[in-house]
MARLOPA-940426 format. One record per atom (N, C-alpha, C, O): y, x, z; residue in three letters. Coordinates in steps of 0.2 Angstrom, whole numbers, plus 5000, padded with zeros to 4 digits. Layout:
N
YXZALA ...
// end
This chain:
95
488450555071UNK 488750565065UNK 488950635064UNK 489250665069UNK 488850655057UNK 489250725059UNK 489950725058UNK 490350675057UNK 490150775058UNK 490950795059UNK 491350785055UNK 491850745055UNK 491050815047UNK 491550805042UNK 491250725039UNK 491550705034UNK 490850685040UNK 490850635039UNK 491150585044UNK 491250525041UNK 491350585050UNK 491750545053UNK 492650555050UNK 493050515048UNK 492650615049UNK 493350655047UNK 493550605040UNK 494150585037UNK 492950585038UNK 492950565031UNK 493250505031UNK 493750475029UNK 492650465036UNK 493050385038UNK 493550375040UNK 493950335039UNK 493650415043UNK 494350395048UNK 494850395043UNK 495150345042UNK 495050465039UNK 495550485034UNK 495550395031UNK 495950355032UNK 494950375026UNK 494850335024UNK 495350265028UNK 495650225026UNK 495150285034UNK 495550225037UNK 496150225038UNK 496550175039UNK 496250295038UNK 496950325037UNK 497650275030UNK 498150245029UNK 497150305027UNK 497250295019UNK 497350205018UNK 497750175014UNK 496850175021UNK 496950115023UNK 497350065024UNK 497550015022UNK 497450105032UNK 498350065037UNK 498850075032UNK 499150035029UNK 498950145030UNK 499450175026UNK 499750105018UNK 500350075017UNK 499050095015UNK 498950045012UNK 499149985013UNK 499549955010UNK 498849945019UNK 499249895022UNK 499849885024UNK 500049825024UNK 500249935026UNK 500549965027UNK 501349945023UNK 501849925024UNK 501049965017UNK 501549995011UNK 501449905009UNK 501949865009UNK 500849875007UNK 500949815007UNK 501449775010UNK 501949745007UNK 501349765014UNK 501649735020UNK 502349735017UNK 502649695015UNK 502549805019UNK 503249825018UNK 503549775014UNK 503949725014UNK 503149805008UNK 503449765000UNK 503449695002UNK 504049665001UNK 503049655004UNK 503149565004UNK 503549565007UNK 503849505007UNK 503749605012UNK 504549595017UNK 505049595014UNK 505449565017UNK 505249625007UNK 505749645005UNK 506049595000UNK 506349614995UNK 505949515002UNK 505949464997UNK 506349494991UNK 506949484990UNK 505949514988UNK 506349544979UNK 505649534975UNK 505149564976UNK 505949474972UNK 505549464967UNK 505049514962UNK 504449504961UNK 505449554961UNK 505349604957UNK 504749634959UNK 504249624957UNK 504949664965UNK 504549704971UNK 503649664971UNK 503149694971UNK 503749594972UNK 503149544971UNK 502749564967UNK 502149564967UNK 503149574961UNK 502849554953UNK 502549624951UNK 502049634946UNK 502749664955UNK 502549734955UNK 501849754958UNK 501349784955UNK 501949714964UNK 501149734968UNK 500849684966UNK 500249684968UNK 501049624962UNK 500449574959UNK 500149614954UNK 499549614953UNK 500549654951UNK 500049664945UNK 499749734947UNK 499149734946UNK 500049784949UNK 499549834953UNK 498849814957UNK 498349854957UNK 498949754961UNK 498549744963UNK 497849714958UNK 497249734960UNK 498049664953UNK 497749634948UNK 497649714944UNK 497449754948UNK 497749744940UNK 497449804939UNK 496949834943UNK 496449854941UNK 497249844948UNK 496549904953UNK 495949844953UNK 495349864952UNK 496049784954UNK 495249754955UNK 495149724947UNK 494649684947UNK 495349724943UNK 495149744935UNK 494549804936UNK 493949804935UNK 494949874937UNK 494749924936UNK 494049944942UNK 493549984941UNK 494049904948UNK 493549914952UNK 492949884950UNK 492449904953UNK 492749804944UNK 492449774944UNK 492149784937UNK 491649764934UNK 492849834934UNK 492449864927UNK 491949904929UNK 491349904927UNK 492049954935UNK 491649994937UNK 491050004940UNK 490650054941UNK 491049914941UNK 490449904944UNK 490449884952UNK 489949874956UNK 491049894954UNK 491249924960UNK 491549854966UNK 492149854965UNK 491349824971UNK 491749784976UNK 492349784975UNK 492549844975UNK 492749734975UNK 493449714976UNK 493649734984UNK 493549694988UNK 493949774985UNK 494149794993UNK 494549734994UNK 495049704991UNK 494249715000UNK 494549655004UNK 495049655006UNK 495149595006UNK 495649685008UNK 496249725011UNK 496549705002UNK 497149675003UNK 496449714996UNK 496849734991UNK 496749654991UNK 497149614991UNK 496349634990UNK 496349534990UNK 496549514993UNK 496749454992UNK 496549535000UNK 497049475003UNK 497749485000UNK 497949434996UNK 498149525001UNK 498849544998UNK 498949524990UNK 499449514988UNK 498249524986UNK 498349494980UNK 498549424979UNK 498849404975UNK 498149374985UNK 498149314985UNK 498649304988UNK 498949254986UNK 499149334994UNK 499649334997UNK 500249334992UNK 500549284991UNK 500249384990UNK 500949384985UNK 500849344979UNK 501349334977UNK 500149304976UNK 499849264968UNK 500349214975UNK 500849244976UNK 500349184978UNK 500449124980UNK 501249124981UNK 501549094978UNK 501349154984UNK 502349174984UNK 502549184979UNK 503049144979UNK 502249214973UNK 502549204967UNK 502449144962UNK 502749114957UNK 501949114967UNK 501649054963UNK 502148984964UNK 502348944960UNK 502248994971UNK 503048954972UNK 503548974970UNK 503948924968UNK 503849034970UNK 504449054967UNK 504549024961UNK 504948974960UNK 504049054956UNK 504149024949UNK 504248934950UNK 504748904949UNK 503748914952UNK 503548834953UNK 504248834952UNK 504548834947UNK 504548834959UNK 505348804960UNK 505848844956UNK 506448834957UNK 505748874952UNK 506348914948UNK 506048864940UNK 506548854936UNK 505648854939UNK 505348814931UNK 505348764932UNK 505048724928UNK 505548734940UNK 505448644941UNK 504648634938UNK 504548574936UNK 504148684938UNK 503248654939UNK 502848664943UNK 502948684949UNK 502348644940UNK 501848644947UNK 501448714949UNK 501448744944UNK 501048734955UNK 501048794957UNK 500548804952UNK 500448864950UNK 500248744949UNK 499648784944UNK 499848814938UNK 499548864935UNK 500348754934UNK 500748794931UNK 501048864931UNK 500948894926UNK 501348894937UNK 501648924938UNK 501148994938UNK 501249054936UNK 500548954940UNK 499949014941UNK 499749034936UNK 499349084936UNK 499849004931UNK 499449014923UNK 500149064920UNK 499949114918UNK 500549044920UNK 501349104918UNK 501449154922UNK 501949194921UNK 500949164927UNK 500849234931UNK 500249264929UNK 500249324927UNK 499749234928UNK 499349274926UNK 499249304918UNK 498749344916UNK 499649284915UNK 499749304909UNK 500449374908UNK 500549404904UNK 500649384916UNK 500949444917UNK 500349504916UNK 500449554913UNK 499849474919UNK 499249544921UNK 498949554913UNK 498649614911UNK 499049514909UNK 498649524900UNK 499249564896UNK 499149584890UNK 
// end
């Protein structure tokens, strides 16, 4: 492989941990808020990646489906319903 294409991957993977990373962080910081923020950043970026034509990165799916699920019981138990309920009053956050 050549040089500045390894340099390339790697940064990328750089860019990557960093991103997992920063994820992580945020579901750590039980603040709702914090949640509802990287839910819809992340519902955004894979909008924008499949307007384009473009794969869902996997690393942003999991964390999307991680935090849609934490939020999905938070509400559940804060509106006394169910998590599908709860799911349908989150995703009308992303519209």
């Amino acid at each position: 492989m050549h040089a500045s294409k390894r340099r390339s991957c790697l940064s990328r993977r750089g860019v990557q941990t960093a991103l997992a990373e920063h994820y992580q962080a945020l579901l750590h910081t039980n603040d709702f808020y914090q949640y509802l923020t990287l839910f819809k950043e992340l519902g955004q970026k894979q909008t924008q990646q499949q307007s384009r034509g473009r794969k869902i990165n996997a690393m942003d799916a999991y964390f999307y489906q991680m935090v849609e699920r934490v939020l999905q019981e938070e509400l559940a138990v804060a509106f006394g319903e169910s998590r599908q309920e709860a799911g349908g009053r989150l995703l009308s956050v992303l519209n």
